[in-house]
C-alpha positions in Angstrom: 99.3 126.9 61.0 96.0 129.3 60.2 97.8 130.3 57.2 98.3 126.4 55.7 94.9 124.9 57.1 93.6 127.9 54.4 95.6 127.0 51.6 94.0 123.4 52.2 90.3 125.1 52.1 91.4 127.0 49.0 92.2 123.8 47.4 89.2 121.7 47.9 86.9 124.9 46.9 88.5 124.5 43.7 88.1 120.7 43.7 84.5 121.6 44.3 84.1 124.2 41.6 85.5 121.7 38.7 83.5 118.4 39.7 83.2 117.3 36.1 87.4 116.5 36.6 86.9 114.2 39.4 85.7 110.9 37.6 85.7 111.1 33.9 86.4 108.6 30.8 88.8 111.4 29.5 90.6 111.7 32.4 94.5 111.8 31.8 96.3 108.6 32.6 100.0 108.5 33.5 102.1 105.9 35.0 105.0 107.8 36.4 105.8 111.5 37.8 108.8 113.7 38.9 108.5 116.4 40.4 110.8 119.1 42.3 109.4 121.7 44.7 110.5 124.6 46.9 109.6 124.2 50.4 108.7 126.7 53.1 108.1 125.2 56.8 108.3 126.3 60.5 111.3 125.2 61.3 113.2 126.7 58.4 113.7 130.4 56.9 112.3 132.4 53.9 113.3 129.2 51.5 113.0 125.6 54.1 114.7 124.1 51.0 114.4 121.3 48.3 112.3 118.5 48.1 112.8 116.0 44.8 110.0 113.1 44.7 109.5 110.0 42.0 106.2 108.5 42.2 104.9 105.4 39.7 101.1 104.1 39.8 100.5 101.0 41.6 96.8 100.8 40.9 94.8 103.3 38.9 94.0 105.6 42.7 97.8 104.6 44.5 101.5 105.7 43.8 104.3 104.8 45.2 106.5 107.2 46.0 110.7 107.8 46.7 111.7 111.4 47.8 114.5 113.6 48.9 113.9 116.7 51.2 117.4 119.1 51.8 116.5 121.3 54.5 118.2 123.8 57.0 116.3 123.2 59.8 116.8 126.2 62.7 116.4 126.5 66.1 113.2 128.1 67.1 114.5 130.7 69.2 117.4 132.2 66.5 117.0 135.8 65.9 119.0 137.5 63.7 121.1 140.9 65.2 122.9 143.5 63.2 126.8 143.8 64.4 126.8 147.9 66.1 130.4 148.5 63.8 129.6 146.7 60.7 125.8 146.4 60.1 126.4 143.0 59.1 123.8 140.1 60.5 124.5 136.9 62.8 122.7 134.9 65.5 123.5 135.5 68.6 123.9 132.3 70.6 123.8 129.7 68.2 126.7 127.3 67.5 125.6 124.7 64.7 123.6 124.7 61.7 121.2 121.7 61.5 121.0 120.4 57.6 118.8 117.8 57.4 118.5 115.2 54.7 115.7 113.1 54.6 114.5 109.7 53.0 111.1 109.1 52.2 109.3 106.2 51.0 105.6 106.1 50.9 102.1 106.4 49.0 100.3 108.7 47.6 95.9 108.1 47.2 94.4 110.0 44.6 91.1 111.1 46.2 90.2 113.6 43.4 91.1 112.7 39.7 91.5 115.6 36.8 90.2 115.5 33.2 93.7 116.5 31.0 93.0 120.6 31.0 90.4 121.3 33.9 90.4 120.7 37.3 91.8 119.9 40.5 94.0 116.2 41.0 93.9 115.9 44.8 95.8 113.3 46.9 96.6 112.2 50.6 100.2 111.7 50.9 102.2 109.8 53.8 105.6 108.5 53.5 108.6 107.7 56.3 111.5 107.2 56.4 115.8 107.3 57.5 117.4 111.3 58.4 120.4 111.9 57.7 121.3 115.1 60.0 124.1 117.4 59.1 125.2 119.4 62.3 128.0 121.8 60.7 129.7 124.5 62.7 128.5 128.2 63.2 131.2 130.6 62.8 131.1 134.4 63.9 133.5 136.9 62.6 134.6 139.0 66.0 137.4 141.6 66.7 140.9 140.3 68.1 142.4 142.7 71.3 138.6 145.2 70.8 140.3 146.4 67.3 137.1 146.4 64.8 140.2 146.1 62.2 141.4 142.7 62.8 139.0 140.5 62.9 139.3 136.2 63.6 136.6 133.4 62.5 136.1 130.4 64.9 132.7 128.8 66.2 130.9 130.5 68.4 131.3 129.0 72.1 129.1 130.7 74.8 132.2 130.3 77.1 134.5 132.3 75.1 134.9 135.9 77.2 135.6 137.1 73.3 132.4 136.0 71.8 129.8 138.4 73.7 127.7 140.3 71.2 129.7 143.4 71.4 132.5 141.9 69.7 130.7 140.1 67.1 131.0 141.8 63.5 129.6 139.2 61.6 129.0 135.3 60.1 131.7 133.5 59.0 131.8 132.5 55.0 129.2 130.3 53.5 130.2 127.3 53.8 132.9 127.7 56.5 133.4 124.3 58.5 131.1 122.7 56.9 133.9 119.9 56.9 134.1 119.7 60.3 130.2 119.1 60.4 128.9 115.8 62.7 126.4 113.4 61.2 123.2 112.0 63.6 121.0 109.5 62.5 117.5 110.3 63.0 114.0 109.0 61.1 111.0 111.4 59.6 107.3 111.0 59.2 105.1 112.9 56.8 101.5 113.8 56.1 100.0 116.1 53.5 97.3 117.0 51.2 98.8 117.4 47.2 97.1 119.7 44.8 98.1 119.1 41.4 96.7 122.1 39.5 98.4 121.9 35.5 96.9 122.2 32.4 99.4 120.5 30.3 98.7 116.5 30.4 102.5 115.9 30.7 103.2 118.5 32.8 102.8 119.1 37.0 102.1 121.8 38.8 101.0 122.7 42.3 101.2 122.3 45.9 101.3 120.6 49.2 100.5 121.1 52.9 100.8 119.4 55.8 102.9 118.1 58.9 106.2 116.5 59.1 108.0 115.0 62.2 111.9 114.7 62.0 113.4 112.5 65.1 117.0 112.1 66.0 118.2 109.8 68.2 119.8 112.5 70.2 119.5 116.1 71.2 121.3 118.6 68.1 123.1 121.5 70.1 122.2 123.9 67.6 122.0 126.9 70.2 124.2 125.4 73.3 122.5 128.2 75.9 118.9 127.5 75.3 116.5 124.2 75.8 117.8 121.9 72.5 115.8 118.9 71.5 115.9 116.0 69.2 112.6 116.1 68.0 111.2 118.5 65.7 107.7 118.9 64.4 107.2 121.0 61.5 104.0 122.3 59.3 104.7 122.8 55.6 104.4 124.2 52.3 105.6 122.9 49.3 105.0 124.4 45.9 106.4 122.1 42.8 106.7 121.3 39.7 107.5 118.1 37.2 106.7 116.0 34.4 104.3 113.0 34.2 104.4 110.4 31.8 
C-alpha cells in the first residue's frame, strides 16, 4: 500500500512540474485508445497478469471504457517450500488455483490534459463489472510406497495420509487439470488514478494505481485447511502501453 500511494505522489509532482500541458490550444486530441498493460497486485505473484482496455471519448474530459483483466489470483497465506529430495518448489496446502477473468465497463475523467510531447495526461478511472472465476486443480508430484523414484500426480487433498510435505517432490505440469477446472460467477469493482506519460501523439505510455474488489458469489477453496473467502480486495499496479488515435 505505502509503496503505490507513492507512485501516486510521484505522479502528480510531475503533473505539477509540466503545468503548461494541462490546458493548452495545442493539446493533442484523440478519439479512441488501446492499450495493454502488465499488472502487479496483492493478491497475485511477481507478474498479477494482463489487463487489455478500449476506451473512445464521450466528451472532450470522459471516455468510455471496455476492459479485460486475466489474473492468477492466490491465496494470501501460500508460501512456496522446496521438496528435501528434489529442490523443486510447491505450496504446501493449497488445492486450486484461482484464475480470474474480469469484465469491466466504465469511465475514465481526464483531470489533467497533455500538450502532444510534454507533460503529464492524468485521469480518475472507475469501471465494474461480471467475473468469470477459473478454480482449476493444484496437482503435487509425490513419491508412491516412500520411493523418491516413482513418483504419481493427483490434486493435493489434505486428507490424503500420502500427501504430507515429506512426500511431496514437486508441482504437477503447467497446465495439468486445468480441464477439470470449475467456473464461479462473481462481479469486480475498480478505482484508480492513470498516468499517461508518452511523447509520441499516437502512442501511450504509463501507469495506474489503485484498488480493485473481486466478489464471488461463494467461497473459492483455494487452500482447503485455512480460512477461504469469496471476497477479495486487492491494491494495484498496472504499467501499459497502446496506441491512440
Amino acid at each position: 500500500m505505502k509503496q503505490v500511494l507513492n507512485l501516486v505522489l510521484i505522479g502528480l509532482s510531475l503533473s505539477l512540474v509540466c503545468p503548461a500541458g494541462a490546458q493548452t490550444q495545442d493539446s493533442y486530441e484523440y478519439n479512441s485508445e488501446f492499450t495493454w498493460g502488465i499488472n502487479k497486485n496483492s493478491a497475485g505473484g511477481f507478474i498479477g497478469g494482463l489487463v487489455f482496455k478500449k476506451a473512445r471519448k464521450l466528451t472532450s474530459t470522459m471516455l468510455e471504457t471496455y476492459g479485460l483483466e486475466v489474473m492468477n489470483v492466490k491465496h494470501p497465506q501460500e508460501v512456496r517450500h522446496s521438496s528435501i529430495y528434489t529442490g523443486n518448489f510447491f505450496i504446501f496446502g493449497k488445492s486450486n488455483y484461482l484464475y480470474a477473468l474480469r469484465f469491466q465497463y466504465g469511465r475514465d475523467f481526464i483531470l489533467f490534459s497533455k500538450a502532444p510531447q510534454q507533460g503529464v495526461e492524468i485521469k480518475a478511472v472507475f469501471a465494474a463489472g461480471p467475473s468469470l472465476g477459473v478454480v482449476a486443480p493444484y496437482y503435487i508430484e509425490r513419491t508412491v510406497d516412500n520411493s523418491i523414484w516413482t513418483s504419481r500426480r493427483e490434486q493435493y487433498n489434505p486428507a490424503n495420509p500420502d500427501h504430507v510435505y515429506s512426500k511431496i517432490l514437486g508441482t504437477g505440469n503447467i497446465f495439468e487439470g486445468l480441464g477439470d477446472s470449475k467456473i464461479q460467477l462473481g462481479t469486480n469493482l475498480k478505482a484508480a488514478i492513470n498516468f499517461e506519460l508518452g511523447f509520441l501523439k499516437s502512442q501511450v505510455t504509463g501507469f495506474e494505481v489503485g484498488v480493485l474488489v473481486d466478489s464471488y458469489f461463494k467461497k473459492i477453496e483455494i487452500m482447503p485447511s485455512t480460512e477461504n473467502k469469496a471476497i477479495y480486495p486487492t491494491v494495484f499496479f498496472t504499467m501499459f502501453y497502446g496506441n491512440r488515435k
